[in-house]
C-alpha positions in Angstrom: -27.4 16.7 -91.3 -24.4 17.3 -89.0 -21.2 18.1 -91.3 -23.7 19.0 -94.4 -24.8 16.7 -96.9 -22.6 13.0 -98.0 -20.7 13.6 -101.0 -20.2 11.4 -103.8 -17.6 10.0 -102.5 -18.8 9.5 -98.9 -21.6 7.7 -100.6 -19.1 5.3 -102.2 -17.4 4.8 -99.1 -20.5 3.8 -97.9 -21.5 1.2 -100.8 -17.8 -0.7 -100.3 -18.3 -0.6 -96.1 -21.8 -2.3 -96.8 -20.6 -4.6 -99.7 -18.0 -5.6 -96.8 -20.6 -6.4 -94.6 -19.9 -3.5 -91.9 -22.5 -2.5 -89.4 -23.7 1.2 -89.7 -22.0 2.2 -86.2 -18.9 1.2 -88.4 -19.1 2.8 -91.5 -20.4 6.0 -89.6 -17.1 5.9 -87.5 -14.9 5.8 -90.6 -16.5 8.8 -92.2 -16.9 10.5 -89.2 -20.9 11.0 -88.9 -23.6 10.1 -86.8 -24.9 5.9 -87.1 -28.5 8.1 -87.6 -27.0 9.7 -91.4 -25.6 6.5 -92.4 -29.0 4.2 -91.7 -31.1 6.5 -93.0 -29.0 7.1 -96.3 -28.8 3.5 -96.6 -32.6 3.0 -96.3 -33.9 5.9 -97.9 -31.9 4.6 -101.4 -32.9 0.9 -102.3 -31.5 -0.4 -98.2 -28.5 -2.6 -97.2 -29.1 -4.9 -100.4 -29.5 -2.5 -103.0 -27.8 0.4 -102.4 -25.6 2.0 -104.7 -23.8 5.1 -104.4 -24.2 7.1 -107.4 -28.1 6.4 -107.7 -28.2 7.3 -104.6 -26.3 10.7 -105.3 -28.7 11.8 -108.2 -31.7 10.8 -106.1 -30.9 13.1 -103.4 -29.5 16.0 -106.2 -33.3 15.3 -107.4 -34.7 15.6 -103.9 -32.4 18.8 -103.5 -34.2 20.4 -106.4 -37.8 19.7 -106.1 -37.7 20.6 -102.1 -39.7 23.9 -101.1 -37.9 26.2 -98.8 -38.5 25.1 -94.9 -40.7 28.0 -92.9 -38.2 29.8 -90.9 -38.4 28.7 -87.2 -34.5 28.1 -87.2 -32.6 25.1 -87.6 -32.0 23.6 -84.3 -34.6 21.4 -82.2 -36.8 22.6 -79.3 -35.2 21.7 -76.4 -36.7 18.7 -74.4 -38.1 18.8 -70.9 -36.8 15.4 -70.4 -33.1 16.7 -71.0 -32.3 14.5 -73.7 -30.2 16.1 -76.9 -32.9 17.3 -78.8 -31.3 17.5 -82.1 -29.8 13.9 -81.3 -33.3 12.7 -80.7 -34.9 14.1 -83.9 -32.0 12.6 -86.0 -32.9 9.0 -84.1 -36.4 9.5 -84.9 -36.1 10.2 -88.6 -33.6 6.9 -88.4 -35.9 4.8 -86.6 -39.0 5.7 -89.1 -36.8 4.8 -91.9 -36.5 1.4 -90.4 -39.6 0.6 -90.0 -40.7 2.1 -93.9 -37.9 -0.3 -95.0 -39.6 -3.3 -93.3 -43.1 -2.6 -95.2 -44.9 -0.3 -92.9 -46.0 2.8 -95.0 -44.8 6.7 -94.0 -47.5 7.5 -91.3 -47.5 4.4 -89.7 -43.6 4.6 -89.4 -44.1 7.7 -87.4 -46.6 6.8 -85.5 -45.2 3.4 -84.2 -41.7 5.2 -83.6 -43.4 7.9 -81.7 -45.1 5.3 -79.5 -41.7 3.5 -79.3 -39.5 6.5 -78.4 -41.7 7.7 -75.4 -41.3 6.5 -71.9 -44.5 5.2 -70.7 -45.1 3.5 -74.4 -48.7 5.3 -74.5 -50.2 8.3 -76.1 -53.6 9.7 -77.3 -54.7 10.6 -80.7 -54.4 14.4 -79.9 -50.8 13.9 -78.4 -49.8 11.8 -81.6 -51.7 14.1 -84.0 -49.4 17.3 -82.0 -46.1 15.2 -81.8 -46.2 14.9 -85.4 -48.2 17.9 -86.3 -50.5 15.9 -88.4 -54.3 15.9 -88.9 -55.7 13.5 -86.3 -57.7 11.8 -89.6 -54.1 10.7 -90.4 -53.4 9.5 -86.9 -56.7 7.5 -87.1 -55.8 5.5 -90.3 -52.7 5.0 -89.2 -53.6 3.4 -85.7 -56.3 1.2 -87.4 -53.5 -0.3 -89.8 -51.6 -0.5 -87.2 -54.1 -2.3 -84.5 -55.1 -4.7 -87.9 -51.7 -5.8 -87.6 -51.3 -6.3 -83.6 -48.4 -3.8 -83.4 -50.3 -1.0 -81.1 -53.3 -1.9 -78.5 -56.2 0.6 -77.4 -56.8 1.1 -73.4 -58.9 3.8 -71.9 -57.3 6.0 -69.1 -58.8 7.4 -66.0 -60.1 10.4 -68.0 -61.7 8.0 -70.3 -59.8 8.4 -73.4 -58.1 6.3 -75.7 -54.2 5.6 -75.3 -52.6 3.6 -78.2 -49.6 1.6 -76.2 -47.1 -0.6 -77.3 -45.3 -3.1 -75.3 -43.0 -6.3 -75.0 -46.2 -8.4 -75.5 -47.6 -6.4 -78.8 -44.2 -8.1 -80.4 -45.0 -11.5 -79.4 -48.6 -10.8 -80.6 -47.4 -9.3 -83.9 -45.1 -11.8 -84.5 -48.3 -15.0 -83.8 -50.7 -13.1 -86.3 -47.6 -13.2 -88.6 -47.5 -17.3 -88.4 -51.2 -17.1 -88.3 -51.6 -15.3 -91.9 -49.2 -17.9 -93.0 -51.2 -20.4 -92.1 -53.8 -19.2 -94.4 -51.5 -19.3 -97.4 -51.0 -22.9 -96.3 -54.5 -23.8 -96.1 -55.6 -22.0 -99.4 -52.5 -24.0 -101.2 -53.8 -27.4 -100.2 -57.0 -26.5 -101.3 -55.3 -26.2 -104.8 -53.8 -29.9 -104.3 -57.1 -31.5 -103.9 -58.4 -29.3 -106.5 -56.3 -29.5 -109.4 -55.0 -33.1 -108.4 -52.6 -34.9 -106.5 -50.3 -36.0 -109.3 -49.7 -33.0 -111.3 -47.0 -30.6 -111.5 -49.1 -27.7 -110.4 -50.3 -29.5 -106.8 -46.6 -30.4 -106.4 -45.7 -26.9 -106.7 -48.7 -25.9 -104.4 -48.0 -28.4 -101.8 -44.1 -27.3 -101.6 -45.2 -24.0 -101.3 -47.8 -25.3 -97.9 -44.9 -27.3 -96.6 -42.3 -24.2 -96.9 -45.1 -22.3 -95.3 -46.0 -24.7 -92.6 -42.5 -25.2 -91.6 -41.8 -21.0 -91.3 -45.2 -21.1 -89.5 -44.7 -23.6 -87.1 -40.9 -22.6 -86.2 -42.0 -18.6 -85.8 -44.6 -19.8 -83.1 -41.9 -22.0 -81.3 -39.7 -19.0 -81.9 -42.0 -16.3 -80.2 -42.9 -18.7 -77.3 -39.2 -18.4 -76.3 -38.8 -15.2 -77.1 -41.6 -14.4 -75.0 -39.8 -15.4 -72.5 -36.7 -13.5 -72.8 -38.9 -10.2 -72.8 -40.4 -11.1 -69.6 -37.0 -11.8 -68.0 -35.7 -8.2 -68.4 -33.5 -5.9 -70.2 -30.6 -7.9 -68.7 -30.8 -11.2 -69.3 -31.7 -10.6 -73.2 -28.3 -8.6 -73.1 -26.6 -11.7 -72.3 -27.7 -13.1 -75.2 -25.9 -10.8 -77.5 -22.8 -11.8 -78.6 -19.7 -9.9 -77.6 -18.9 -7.0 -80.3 -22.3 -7.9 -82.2 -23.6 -4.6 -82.2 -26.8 -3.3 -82.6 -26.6 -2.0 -85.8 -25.2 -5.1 -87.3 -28.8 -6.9 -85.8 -30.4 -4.2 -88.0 -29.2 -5.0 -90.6 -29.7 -8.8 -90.5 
């Protein structure tokens, strides 16, 4: 971590910037670290909603304690061919994971979908995700078969007739269907429930709020995605336009 681990008091700094309502790029800027420190602090210790700054101290203290001693192979990244900062890069990575951890994907999967994210073509084999991440390709198999369960990577076979896992602007809009579309289970199985346990009682009136609270979400996520859908298909910058001056990206995290 560049500048050596938060203190205390950084940590409190950071509980008031987020009780405040301050995007990460801010609070960063006022303590002098990189945006990457301050999301992943933030998400690794109960995330924007329940953080708080001493728990997060003696979870970290803990962490110190019980953390074996790193094989020596220095501290600094291996440079990139692709030029990019290398350290910067890792630290975005680790970030990025966090994220997605936060948002209910488990470890593996994280690191897997970030992976996929972070490279430019958007594609890579088992072997090249298993050596990325210097895992057991078992573990890259689970994860990709969670991951194609919930439409958030696709399988495609390259000239050499192997399997890339790719994500693109179209897995989101597919994700975010199969989202509505599990609702729309919950809404079914709920009005089953109503003509079950009858019309008039207080347990079908609390079943059929619950499928019309559903049905609603449901039906405004599809109209939602079919717009977005377009937006993605537009380009890089015409969603920009959409962004409202000095919202930054952070601050969209974070809602």
């Amino acid at each position: 971590m560049p500048g050596g681990r938060l203190t205390q008091q950084e940590r409190q700094q950071i509980a008031l910037g987020l009780a405040d309502s301050l995007p990460y790029a801010e609070i960063a800027r006022r303590l002098d670290r990189p945006t990457s420190t301050v999301t992943r602090e933030v998400m690794r210790n109960g995330g924007p909603n329940g953080y708080r700054a001493d728990l997060a101290h003696h979870a970290t203290e803990r962490r110190a304690h019980r953390r074996r001693p790193a094989p020596s192979r220095g501290t600094e990244a291996a440079p990139r061919p692709d030029g990019r900062d290398a350290q910067a890069v890792a630290d975005y990575e680790e970030a990025f994971t966090t994220v997605l951890m936060a948002s209910g994907l488990n470890k593996m999967g994280a690191r897997v979908l970030t992976s996929l994210f972070l490279t430019d073509s958007g594609s890579r084999t088992a072997s090249e995700l298993a050596g990325s991440l210097q895992v057991s390709p078992a573990s890259i198999s689970k994860a990709i078969t969670f991951l194609e369960s919930q439409s958030l990577v696709r399988r495609e076979r390259d000239e050499r007739r192997r399997d890339r896992y790719v994500v693109d602007d179209e897995l989101f809009y597919q994700a975010t269907i199969a989202s509505a579309r599990a609702n729309d289970h919950l809404v079914a199985i709920a009005r089953q429930g109503v003509a079950l346990l009858g019309a008039h009682t207080p347990t079908a009136a609390r079943l059929e709020n619950i499928a019309r609270f559903l049905d609603f979400i449901s039906e405004s996520i599809t109209r939602a995605a079919e717009q977005a859908r377009e937006l993605l298909r537009s380009g890089p910058s015409t969603a920009a336009s959409h962004v409202p001056p000095g919202h930054s990206d952070q601050a969209a995290i974070r809602s």
